[in-house]
N, C-alpha and C positions, 0 to 999 in steps of 0.2 A: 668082818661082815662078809657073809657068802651070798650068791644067787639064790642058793636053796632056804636061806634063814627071810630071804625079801620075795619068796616065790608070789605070794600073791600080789605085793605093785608092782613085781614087773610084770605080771598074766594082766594088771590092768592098763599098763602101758603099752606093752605090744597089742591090746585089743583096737586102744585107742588110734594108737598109729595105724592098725588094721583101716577101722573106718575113714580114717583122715587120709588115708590117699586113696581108697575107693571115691570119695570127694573128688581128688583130684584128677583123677582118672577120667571123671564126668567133665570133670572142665579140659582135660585136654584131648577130649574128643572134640569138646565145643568148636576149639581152638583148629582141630583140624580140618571139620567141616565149613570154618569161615574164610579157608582158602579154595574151597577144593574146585574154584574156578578158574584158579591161574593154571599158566603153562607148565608151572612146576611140578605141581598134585597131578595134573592128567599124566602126565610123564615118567612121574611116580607110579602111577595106576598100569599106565602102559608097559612098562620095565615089569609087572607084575610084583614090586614091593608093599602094594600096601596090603599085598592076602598076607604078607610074611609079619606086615605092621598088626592086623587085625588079630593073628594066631597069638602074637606077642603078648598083644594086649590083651583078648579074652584069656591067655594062661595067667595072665596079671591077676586077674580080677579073682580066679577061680583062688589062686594063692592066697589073695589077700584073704578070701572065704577060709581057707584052710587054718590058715593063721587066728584070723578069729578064733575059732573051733577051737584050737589046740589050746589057744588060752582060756578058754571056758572051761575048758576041761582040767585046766592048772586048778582054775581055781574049786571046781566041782568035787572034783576026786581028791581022797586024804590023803593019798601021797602025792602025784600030779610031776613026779620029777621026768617022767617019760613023756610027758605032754609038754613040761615046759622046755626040755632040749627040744623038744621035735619045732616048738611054737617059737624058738631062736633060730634055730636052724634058719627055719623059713622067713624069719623078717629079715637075715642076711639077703634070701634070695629073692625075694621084694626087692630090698632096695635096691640090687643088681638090676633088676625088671624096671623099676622105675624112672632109675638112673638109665637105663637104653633108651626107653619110651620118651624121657625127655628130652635126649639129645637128638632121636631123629625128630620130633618137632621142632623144636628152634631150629635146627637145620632148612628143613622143611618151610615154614614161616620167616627165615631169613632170607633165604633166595626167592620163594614167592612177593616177598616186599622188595626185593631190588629188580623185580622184573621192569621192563619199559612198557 
C-alpha cells in the first residue's frame, strides 16, 4: 500500500487536521489574551516577543490555509501527486509551528500563574 494508491484519504486528513488546528489556534489566542494582565505578558510585550509571537502565529494560520489548498487540489486535479507532497510537506511544517506556538504558551501561562 503506497501514499499515492490512498492519495485521496490522506488529502482528507491533512485538510481535516488543517481546520483542527486553525480551531486551535483561536483557542490559544484565547488563552493568551486571558493573561495579558500579568507581569509576565507586559514583560513579554516589553522585551518585544510577542511581535515575534504574533509573526509566528499569523505565518501559522496563512500555512494551515496553504495546506488546506494543497489538499483540495489532491483531491481536484487527476493526478494531484504534486499537490499532495507539497500538502505533506507542509503539515510537517504546521506541526513544527504548532508545536513552538504551544510551548511558548504554557511557558507563558505557567509563570503568569506562579506570579505573587
Amino acid at each position: 500500500m503506497s501514499l499515492i494508491e490512498q492519495k485521496n484519504n490522506l488529502a482528507v486528513i491533512v485538510a481535516t487536521f488543517a481546520f483542527t488546528m486553525l480551531g486551535f489556534l483561536a483557542a490559544v489566542i484565547t488563552i493568551l489574551f486571558s493573561f495579558s494582565r500579568s507581569s509576565t505578558f507586559k514583560k513579554y510585550k516589553r522585551k518585544g516577543h510577542l511581535d515575534v509571537f504574533f509573526f509566528v502565529y499569523y505565518f501559522a494560520i496563512v500555512s494551515l490555509v496553504v495546506t488546506f489548498v494543497l489538499a483540495l487540489l489532491t483531491l481536484a486535479s487527476g493526478n494531484g501527486l504534486w499537490a499532495m507532497r507539497g500538502g505533506l510537506m507542509s503539515t510537517v511544517n504546521n506541526l513544527a509551528q504548532i508545536t513552538l506556538l504551544t510551548v511558548i504558551i504554557v511557558n507563558l501561562s505557567r509563570r503568569a500563574m506562579n506570579e505573587p
